[in-house]
LUMRO-654022 format. One record per residue: x, y, z of N, C-alpha, C, O in turn. Coordinates in nm, 2 decimals. Atoms other than C-alpha are relative to their C-alpha. Layout:
N
<atom n_px="X" n_py="Y" n_pz="Z" ca_px="X" ca_py="Y" ca_pz="Z" c_px="X" c_py="Y" c_pz="Z" o_px="X" o_py="Y" o_pz="Z"/>
...
# end
This chain:
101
<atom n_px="0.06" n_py="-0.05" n_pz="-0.12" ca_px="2.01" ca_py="0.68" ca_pz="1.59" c_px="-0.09" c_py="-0.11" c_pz="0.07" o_px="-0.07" o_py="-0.14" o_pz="0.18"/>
<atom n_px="0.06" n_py="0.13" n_pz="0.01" ca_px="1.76" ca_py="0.38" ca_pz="1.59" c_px="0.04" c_py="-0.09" c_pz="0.06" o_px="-0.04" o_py="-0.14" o_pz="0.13"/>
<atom n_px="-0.04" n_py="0.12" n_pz="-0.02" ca_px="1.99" ca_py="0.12" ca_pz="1.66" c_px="0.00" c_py="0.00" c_pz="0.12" o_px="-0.02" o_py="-0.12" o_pz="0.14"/>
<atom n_px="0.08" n_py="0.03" n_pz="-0.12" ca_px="1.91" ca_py="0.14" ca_pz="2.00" c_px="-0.08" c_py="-0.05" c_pz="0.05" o_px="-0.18" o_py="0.03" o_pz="0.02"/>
<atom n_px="0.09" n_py="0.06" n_pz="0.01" ca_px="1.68" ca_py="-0.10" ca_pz="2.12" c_px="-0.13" c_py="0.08" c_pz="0.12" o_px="-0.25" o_py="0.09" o_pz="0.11"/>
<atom n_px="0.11" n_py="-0.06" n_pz="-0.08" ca_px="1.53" ca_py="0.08" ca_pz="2.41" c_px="-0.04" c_py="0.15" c_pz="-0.07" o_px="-0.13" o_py="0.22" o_pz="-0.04"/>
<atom n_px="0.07" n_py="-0.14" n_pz="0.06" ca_px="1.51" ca_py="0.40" ca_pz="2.20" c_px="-0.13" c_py="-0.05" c_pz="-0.07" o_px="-0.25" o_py="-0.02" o_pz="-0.05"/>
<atom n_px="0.12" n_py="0.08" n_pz="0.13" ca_px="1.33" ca_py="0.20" ca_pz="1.92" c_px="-0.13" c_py="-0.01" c_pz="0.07" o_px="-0.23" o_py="0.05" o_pz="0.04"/>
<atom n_px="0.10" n_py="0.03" n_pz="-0.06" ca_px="1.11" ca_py="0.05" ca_pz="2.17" c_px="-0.14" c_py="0.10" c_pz="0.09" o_px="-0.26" o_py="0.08" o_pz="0.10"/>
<atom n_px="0.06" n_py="-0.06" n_pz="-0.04" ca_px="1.04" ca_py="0.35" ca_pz="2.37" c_px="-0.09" c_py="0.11" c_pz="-0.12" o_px="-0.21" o_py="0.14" o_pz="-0.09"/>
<atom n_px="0.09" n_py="-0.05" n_pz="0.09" ca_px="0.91" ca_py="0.57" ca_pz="2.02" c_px="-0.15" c_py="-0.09" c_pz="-0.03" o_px="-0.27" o_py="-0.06" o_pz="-0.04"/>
<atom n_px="0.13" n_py="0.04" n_pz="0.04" ca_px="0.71" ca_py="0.26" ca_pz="1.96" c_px="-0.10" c_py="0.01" c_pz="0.06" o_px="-0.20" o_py="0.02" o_pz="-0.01"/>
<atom n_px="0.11" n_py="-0.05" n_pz="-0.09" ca_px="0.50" ca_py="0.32" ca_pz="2.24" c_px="-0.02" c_py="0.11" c_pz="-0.02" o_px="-0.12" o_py="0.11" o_pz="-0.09"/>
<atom n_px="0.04" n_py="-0.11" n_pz="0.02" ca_px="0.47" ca_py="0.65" ca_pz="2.22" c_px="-0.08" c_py="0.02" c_pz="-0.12" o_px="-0.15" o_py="0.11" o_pz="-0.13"/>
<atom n_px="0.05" n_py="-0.02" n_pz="0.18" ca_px="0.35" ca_py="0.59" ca_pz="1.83" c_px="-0.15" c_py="-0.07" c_pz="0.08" o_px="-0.27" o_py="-0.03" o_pz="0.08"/>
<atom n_px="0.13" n_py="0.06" n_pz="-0.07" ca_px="0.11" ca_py="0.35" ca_pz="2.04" c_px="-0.14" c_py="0.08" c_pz="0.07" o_px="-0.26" o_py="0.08" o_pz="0.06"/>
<atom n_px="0.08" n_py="-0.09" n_pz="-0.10" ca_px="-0.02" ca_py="0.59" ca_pz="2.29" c_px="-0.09" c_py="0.09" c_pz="-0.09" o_px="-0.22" o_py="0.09" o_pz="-0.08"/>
<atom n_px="0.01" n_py="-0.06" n_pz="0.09" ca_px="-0.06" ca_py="0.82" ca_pz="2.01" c_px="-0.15" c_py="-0.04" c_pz="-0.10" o_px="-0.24" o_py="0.05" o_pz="-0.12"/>
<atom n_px="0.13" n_py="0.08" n_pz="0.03" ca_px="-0.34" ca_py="0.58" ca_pz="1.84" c_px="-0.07" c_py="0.01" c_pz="0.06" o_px="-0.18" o_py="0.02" o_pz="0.02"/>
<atom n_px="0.15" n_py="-0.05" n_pz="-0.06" ca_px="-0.52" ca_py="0.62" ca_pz="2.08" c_px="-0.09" c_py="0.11" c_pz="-0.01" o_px="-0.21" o_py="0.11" o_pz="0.00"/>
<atom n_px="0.08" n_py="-0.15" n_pz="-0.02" ca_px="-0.60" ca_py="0.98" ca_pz="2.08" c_px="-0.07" c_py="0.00" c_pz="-0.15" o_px="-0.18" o_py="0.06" o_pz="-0.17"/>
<atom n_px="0.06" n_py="-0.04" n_pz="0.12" ca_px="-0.68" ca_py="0.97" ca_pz="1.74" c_px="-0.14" c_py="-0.04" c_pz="-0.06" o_px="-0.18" o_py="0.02" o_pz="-0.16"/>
<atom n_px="0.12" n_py="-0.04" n_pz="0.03" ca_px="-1.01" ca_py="0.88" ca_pz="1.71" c_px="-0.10" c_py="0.10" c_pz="0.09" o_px="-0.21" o_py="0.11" o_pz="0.04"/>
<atom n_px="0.06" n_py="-0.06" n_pz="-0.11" ca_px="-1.15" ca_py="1.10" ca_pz="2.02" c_px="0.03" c_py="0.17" c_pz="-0.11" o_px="-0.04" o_py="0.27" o_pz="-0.12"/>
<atom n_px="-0.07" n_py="-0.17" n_pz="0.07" ca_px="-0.89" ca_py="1.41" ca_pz="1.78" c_px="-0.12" c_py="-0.02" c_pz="-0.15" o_px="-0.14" o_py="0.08" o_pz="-0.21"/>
<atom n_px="0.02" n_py="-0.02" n_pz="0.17" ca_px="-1.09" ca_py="1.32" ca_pz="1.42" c_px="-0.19" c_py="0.04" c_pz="0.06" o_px="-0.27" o_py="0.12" o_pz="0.00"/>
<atom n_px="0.18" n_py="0.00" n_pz="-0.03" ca_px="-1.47" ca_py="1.30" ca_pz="1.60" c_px="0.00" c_py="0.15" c_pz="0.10" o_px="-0.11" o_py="0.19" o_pz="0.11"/>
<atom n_px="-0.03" n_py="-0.15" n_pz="0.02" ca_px="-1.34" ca_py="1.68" ca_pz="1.75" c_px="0.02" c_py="0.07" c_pz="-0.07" o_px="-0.01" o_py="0.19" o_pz="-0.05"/>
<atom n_px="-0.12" n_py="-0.08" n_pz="0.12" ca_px="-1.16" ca_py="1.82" ca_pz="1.47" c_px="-0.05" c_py="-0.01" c_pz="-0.12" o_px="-0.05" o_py="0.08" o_pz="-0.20"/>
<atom n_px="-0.01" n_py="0.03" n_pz="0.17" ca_px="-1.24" ca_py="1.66" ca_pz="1.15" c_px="-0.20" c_py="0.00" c_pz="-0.03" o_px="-0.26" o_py="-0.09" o_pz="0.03"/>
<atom n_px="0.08" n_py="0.06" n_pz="0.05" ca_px="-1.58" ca_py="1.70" ca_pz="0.97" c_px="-0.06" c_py="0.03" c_pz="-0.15" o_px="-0.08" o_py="0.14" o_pz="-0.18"/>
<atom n_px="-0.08" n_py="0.03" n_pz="0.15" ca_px="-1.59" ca_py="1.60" ca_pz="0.59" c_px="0.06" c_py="0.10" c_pz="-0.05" o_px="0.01" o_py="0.20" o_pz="-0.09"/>
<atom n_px="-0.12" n_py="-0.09" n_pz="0.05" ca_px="-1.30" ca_py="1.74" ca_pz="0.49" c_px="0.06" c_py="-0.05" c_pz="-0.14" o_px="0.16" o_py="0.01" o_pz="-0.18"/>
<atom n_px="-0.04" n_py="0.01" n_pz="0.13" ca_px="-1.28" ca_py="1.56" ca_pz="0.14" c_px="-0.01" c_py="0.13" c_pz="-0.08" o_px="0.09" o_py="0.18" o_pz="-0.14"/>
<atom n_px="0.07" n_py="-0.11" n_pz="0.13" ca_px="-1.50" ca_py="1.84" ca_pz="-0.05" c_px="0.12" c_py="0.11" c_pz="0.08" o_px="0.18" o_py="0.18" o_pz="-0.01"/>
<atom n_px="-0.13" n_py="-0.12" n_pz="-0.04" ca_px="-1.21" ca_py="2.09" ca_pz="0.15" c_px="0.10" c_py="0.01" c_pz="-0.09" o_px="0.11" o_py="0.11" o_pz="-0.15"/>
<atom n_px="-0.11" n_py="0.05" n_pz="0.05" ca_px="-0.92" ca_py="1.94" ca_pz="0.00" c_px="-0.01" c_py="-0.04" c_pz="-0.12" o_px="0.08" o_py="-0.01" o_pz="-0.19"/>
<atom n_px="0.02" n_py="0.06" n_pz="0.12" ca_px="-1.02" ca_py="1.80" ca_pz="-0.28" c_px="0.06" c_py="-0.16" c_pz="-0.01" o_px="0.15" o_py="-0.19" o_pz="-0.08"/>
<atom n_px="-0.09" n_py="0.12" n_pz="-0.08" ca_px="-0.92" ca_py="1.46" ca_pz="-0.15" c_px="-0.09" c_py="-0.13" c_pz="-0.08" o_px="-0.22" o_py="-0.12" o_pz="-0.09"/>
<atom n_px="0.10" n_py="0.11" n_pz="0.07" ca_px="-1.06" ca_py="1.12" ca_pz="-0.35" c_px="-0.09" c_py="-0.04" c_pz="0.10" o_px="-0.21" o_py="-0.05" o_pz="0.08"/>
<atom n_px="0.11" n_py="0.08" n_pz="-0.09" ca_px="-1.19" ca_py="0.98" ca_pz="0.00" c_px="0.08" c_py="0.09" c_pz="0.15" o_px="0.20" o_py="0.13" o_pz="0.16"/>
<atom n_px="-0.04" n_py="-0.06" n_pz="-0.12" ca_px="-1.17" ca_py="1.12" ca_pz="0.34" c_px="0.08" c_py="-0.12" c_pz="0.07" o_px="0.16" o_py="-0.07" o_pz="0.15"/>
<atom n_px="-0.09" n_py="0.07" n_pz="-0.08" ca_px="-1.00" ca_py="0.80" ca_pz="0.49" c_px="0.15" c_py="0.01" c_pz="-0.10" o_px="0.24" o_py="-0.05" o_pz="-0.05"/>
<atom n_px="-0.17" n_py="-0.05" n_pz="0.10" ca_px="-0.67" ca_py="0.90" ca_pz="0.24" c_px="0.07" c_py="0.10" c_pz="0.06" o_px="0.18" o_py="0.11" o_pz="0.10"/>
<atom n_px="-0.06" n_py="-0.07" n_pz="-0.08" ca_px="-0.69" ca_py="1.19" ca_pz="0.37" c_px="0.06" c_py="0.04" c_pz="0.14" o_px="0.14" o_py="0.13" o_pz="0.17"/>
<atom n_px="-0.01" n_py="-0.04" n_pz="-0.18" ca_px="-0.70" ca_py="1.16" ca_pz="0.76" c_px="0.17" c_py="-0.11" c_pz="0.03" o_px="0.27" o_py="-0.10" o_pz="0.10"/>
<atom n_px="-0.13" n_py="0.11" n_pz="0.01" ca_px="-0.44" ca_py="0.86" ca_pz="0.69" c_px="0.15" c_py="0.10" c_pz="0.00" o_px="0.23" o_py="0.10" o_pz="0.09"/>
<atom n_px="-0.14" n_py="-0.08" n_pz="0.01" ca_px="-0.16" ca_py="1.12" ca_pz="0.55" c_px="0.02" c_py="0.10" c_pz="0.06" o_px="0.12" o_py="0.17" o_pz="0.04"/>
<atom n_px="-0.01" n_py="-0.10" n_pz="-0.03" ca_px="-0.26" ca_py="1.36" ca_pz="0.74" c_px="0.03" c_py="-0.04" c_pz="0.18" o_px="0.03" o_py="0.05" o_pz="0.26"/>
<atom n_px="0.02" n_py="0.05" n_pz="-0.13" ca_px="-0.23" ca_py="1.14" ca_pz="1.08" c_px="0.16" c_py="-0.02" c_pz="0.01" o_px="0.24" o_py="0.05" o_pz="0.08"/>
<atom n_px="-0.15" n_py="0.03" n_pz="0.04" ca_px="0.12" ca_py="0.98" ca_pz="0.95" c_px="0.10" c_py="0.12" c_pz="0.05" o_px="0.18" o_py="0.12" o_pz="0.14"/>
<atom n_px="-0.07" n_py="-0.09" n_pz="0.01" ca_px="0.24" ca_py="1.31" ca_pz="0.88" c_px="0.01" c_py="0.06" c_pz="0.18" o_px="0.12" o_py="0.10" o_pz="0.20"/>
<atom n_px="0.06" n_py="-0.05" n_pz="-0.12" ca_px="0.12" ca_py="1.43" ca_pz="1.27" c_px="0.09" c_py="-0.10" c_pz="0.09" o_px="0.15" o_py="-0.05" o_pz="0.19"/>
<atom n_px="-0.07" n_py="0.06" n_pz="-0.07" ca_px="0.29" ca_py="1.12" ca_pz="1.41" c_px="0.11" c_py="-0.03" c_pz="-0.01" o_px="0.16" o_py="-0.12" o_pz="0.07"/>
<atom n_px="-0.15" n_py="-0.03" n_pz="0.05" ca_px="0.63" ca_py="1.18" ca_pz="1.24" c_px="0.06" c_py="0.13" c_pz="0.04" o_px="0.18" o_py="0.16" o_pz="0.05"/>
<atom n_px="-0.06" n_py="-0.11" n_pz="-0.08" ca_px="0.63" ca_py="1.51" ca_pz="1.38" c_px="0.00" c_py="0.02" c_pz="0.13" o_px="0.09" o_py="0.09" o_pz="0.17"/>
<atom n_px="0.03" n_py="0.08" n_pz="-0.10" ca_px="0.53" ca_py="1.40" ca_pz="1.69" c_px="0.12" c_py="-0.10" c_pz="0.08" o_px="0.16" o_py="-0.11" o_pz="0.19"/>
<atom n_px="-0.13" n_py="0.08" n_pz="-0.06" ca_px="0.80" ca_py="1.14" ca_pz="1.72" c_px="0.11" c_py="0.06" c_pz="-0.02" o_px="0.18" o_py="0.07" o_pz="0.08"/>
<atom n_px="-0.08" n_py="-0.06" n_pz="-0.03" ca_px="1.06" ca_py="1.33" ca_pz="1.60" c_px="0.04" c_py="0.13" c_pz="0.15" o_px="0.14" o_py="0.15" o_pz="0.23"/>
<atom n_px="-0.04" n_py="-0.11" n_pz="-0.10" ca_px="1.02" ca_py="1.62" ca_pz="1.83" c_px="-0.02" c_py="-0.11" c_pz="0.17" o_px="0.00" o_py="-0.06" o_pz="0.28"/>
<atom n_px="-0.02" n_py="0.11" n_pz="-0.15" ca_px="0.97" ca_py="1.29" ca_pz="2.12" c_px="0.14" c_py="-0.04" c_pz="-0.02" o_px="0.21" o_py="-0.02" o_pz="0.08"/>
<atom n_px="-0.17" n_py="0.07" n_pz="-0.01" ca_px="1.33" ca_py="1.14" ca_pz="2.00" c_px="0.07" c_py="0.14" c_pz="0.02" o_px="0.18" o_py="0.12" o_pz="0.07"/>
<atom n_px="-0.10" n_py="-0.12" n_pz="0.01" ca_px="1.47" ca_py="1.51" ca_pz="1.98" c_px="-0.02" c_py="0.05" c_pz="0.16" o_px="0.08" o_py="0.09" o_pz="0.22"/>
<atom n_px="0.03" n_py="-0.06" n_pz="-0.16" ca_px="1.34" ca_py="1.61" ca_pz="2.33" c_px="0.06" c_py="-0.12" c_pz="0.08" o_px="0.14" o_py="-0.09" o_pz="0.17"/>
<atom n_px="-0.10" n_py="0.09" n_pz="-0.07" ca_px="1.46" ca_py="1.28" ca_pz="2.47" c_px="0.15" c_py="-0.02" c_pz="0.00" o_px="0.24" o_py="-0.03" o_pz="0.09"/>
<atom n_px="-0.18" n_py="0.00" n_pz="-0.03" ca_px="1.80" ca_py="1.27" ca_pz="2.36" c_px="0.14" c_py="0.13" c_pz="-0.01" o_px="0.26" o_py="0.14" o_pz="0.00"/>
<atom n_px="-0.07" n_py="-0.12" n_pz="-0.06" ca_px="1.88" ca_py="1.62" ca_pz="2.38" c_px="0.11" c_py="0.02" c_pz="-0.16" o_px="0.22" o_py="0.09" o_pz="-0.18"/>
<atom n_px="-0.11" n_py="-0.03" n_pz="0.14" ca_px="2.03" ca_py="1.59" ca_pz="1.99" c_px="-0.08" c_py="0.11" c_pz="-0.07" o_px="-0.19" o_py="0.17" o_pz="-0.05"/>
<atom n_px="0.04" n_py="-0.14" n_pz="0.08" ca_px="2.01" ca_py="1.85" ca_pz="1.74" c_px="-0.06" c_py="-0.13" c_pz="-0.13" o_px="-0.03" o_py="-0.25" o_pz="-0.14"/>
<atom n_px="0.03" n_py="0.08" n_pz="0.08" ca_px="1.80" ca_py="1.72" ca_pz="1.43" c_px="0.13" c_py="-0.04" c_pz="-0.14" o_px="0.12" o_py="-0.11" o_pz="-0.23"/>
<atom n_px="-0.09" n_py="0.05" n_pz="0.11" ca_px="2.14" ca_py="1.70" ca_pz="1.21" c_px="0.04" c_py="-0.09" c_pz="-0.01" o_px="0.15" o_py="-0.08" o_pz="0.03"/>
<atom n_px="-0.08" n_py="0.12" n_pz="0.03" ca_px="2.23" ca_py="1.38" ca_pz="1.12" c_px="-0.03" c_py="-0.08" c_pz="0.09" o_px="-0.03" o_py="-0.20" o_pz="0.04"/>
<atom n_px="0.05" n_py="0.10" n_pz="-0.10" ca_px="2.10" ca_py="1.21" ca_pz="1.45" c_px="-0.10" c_py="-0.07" c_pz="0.00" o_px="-0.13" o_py="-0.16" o_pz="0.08"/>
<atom n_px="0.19" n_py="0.07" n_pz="-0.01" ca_px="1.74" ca_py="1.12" ca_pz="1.36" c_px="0.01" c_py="-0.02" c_pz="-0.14" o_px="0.08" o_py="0.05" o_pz="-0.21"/>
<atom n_px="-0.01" n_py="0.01" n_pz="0.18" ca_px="1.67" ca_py="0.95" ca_pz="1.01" c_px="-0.17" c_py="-0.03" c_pz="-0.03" o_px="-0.23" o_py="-0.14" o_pz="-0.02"/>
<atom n_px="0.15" n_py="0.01" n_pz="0.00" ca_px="1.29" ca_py="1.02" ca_pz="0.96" c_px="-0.01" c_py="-0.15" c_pz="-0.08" o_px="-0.12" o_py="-0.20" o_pz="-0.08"/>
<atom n_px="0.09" n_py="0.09" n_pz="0.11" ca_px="1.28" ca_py="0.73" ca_pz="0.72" c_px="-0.01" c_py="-0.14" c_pz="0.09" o_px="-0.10" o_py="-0.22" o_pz="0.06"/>
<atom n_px="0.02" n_py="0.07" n_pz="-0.16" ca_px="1.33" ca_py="0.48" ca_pz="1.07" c_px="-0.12" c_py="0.07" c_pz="0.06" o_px="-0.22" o_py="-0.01" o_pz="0.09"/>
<atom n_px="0.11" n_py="-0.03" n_pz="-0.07" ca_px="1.08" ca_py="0.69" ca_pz="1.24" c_px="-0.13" c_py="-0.02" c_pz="-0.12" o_px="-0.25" o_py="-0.03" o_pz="-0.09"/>
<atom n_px="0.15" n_py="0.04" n_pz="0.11" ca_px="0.82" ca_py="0.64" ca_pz="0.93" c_px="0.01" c_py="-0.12" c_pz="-0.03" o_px="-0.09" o_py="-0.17" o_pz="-0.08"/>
<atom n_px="0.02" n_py="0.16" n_pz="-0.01" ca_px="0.91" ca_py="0.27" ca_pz="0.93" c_px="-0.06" c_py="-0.04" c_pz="0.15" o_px="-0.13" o_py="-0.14" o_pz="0.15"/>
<atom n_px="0.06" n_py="0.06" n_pz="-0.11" ca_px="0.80" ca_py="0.22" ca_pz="1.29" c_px="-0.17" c_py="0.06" c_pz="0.01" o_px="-0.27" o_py="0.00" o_pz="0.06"/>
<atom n_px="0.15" n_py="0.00" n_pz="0.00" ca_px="0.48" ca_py="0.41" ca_pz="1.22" c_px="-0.07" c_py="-0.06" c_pz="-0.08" o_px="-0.18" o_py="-0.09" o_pz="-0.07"/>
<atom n_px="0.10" n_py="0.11" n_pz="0.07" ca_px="0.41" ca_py="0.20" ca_pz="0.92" c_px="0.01" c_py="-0.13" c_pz="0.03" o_px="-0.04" o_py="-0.22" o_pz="-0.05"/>
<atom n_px="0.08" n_py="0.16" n_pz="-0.05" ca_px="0.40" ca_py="-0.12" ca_pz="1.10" c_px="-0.09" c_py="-0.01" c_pz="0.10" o_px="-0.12" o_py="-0.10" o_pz="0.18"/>
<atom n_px="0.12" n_py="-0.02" n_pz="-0.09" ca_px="0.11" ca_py="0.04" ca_pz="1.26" c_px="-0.14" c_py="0.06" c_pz="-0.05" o_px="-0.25" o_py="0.11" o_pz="-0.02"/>
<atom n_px="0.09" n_py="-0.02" n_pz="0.14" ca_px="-0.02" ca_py="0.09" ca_pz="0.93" c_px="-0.20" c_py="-0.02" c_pz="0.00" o_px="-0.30" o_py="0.05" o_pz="-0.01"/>
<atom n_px="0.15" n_py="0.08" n_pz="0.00" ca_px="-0.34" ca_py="-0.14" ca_pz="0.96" c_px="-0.10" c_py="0.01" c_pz="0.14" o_px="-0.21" o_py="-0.03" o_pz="0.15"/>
<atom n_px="0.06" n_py="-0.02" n_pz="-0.11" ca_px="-0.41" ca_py="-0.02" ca_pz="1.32" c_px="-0.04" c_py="0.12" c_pz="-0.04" o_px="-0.16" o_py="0.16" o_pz="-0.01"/>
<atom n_px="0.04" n_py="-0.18" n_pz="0.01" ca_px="-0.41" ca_py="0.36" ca_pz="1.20" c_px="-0.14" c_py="-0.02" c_pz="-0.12" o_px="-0.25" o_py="0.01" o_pz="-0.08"/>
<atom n_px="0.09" n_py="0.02" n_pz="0.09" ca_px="-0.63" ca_py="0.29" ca_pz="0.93" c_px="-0.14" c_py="-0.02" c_pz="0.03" o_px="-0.23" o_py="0.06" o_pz="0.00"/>
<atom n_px="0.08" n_py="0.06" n_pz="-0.07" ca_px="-0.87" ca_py="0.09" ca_pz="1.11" c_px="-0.06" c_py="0.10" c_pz="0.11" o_px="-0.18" o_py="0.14" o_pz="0.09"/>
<atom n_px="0.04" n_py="-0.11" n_pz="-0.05" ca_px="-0.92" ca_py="0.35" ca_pz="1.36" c_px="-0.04" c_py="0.11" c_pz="-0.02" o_px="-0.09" o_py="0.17" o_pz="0.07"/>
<atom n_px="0.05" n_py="-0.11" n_pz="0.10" ca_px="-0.98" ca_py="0.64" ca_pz="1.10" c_px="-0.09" c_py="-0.07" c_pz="0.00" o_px="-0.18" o_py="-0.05" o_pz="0.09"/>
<atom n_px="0.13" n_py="0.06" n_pz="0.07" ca_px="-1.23" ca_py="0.43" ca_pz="0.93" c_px="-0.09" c_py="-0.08" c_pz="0.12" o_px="-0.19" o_py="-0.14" o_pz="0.06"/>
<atom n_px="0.11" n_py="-0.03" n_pz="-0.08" ca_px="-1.43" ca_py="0.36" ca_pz="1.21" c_px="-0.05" c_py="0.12" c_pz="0.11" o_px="-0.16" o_py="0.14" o_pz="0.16"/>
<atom n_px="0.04" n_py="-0.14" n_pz="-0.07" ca_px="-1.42" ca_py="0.69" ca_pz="1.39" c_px="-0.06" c_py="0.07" c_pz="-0.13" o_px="-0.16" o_py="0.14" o_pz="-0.11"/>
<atom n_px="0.11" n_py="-0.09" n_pz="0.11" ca_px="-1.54" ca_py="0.83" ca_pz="1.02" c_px="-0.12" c_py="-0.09" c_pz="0.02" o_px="-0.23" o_py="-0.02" o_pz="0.03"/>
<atom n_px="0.14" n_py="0.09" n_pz="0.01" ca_px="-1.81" ca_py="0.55" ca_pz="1.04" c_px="-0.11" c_py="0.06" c_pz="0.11" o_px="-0.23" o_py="0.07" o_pz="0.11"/>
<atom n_px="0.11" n_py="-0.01" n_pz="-0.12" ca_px="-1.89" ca_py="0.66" ca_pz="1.41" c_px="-0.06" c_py="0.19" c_pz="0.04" o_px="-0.12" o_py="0.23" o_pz="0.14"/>
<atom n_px="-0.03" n_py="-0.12" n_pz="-0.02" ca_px="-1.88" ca_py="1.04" ca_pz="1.34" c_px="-0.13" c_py="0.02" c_pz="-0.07" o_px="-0.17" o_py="0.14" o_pz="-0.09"/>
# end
């Protein structure tokens, strides 16, 4: 499904856009939510819990753009490789919105 270069291109922005919102969503939404969960550190948790939010997120972006059904046409483990080479941006942006919160 991927091998499309303007598909590829077009999620990756969207994964981009997406980074943005997320510290304006954690300094609304989130406040310490370790002791909730039971979580070692709150940046672990906002991390897997952001991931998970921008894989559902892009899928339902690649599935609304190309009008496919999720069988066999989308391979989450491509859409969780383009969000983890955005790894060190996501991260970074948790861990200073917990800092600024």
């Amino acid at each position: 499904m991927l091998n499309d270069s303007s598909i590829r291109k077009s999620l990756d922005n969207y994964v981009k856009h997406r980074l943005k919102e997320i510290p304006m969503d954690i300094k609304e939404t989130f406040l310490k939510t370790t002791q909730i969960w039971k979580c070692e550190n709150e940046l672990d948790f906002l991390y897997g819990y952001y991931v998970g939010k921008l894989e559902e997120g892009s899928l339902h972006y690649l599935l609304k753009a190309s009008r496919a059904s999720a069988g066999g046409y989308v391979d989450t483990f491509e859409i969780r490789g383009i969000i983890e080479t955005h790894r060190r941006e996501l991260r970074d942006l948790i861990e200073k919105s917990i800092k600024n919160s």
